[in-house]
C-alpha positions as CSV (number, residue, x, y, z in Angstrom):
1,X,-4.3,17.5,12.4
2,X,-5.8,18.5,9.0
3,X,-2.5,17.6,7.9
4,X,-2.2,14.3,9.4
5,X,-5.6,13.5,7.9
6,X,-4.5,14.2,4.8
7,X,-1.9,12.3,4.3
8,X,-3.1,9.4,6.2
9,X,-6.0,9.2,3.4
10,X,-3.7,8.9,1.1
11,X,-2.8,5.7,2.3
12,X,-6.4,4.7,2.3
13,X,-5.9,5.6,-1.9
14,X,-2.7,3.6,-2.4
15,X,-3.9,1.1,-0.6
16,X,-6.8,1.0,-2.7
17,X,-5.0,1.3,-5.6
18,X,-2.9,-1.7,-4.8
19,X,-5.7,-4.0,-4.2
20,X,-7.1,-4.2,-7.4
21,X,-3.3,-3.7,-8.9
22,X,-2.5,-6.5,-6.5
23,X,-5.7,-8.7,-7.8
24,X,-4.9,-7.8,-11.7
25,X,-1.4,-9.4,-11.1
26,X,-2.5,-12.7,-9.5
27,X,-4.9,-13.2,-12.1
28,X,-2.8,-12.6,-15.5
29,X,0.7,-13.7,-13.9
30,X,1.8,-16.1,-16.2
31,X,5.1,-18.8,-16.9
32,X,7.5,-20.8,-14.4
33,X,6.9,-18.7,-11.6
34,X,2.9,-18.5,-11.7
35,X,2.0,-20.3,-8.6
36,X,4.9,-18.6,-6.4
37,X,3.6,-15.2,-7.7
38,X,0.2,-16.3,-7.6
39,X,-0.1,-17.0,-3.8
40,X,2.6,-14.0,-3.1
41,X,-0.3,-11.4,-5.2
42,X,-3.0,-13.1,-3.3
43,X,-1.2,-12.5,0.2
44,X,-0.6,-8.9,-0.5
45,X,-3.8,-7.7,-1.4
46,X,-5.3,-9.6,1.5
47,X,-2.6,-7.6,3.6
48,X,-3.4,-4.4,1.5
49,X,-7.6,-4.7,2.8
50,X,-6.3,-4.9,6.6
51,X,-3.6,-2.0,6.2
52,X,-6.3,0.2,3.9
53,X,-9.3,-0.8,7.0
54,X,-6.4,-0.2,9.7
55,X,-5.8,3.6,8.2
56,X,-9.6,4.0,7.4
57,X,-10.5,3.5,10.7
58,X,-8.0,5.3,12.1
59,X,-8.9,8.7,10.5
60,X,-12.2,7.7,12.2
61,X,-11.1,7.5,15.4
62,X,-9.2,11.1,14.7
63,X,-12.8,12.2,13.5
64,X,-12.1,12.7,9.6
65,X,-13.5,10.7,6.9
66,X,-11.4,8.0,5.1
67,X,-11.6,8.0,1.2
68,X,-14.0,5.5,-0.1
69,X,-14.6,5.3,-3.7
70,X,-12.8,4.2,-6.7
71,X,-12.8,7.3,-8.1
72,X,-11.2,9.2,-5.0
73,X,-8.5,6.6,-4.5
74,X,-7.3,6.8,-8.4
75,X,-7.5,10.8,-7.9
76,X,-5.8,11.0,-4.5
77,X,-3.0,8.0,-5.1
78,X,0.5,8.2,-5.1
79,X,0.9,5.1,-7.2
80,X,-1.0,4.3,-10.3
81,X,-3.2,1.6,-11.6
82,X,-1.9,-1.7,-13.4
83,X,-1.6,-1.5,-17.2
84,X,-3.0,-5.0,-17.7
85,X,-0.4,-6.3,-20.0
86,X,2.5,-6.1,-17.8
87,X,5.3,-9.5,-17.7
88,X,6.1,-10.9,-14.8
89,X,9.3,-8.6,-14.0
90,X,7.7,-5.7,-14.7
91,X,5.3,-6.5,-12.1
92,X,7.3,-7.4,-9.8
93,X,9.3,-4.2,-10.4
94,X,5.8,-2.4,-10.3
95,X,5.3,-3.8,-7.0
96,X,8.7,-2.8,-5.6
97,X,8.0,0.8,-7.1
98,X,4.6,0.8,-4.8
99,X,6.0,-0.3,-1.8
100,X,9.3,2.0,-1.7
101,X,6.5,5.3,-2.8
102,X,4.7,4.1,0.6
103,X,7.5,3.0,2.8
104,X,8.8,6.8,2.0
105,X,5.5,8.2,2.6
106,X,5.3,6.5,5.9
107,X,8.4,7.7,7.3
108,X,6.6,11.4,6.3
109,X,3.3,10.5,8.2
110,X,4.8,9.0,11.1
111,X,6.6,12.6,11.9
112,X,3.4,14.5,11.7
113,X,1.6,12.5,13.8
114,X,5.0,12.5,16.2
115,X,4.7,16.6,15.9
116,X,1.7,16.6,16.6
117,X,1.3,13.7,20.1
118,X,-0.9,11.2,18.3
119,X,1.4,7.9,18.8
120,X,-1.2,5.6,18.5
121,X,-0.8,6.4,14.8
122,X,2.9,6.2,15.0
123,X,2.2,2.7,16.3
124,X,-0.2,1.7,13.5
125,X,2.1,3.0,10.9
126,X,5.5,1.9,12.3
127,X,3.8,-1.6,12.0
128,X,2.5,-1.5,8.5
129,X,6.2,0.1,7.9
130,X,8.0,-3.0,9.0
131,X,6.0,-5.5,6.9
132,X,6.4,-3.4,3.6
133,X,10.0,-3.0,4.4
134,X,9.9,-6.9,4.6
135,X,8.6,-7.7,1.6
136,X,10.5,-4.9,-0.5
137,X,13.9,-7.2,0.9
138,X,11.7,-10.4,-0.2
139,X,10.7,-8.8,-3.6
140,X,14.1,-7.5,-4.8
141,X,15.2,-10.6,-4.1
142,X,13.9,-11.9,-6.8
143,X,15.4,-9.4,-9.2
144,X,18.6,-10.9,-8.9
């Protein structure tokens, strides 16, 4: 379970991490694409709250205690902070980057808590999962 814990809090950290990276983009996206990019930031880090309050609580529920400071979710991330001066590709990029590190990260977390009987959290995750995986085929869509 320890385990579990762990790497379940490190959701709560990326998560974090990609709120405020998620905010920095919809505020300093710029050129023909702003208002596209602007709604689609603003979307995600709403989604990124309820994903990070989703995990949070669950490691509750499992009786540990979620990360819950700035400074542990920049510590304990897998994915890092926004620069501030990125372009809008290299956001974009930056954002695809985020969500294949957790998508992969997922697929780890969701066979602990298989090993060890807790499918609730299989459920939780499996659901997050599918809407990352959706908006990585949205996002490197617009690569192209």
């Amino acid at each position: 379970m320890k385990e579990l814990l762990q790497k379940l809090n490190r959701q709560v950290a990326n998560f974090g991490v990609l709120y405020i990276k998620l905010h920095n983009y919809h505020w300093l996206v710029k050129g023909m694409s702003f208002f596209q990019l602007h709604q689609l930031y603003e979307k995600l880090y709403d989604e990124a709250t309820e994903n990070m309050d989703a995990i949070a609580e669950r490691i509750l529920m499992l009786e540990g205690k979620p990360f819950a400071s700035l400074k542990e979710f920049l510590v304990n991330a897998s994915i890092q902070e926004a620069v501030g001066n990125e372009t809008v590709m290299e956001m974009i990029n930056q954002v695809i980057y985020d969500f294949i590190t957790i998508d992969a990260e997922f697929s780890e977390i969701v066979k602990v808590s298989q090993d060890v009987g807790d499918e609730v959290t299989v459920d939780l995750l499996l659901g997050i999962q599918g809407a990352i995986q959706k908006h990585l085929w949205m996002l490197k869509s617009l690569e192209k």
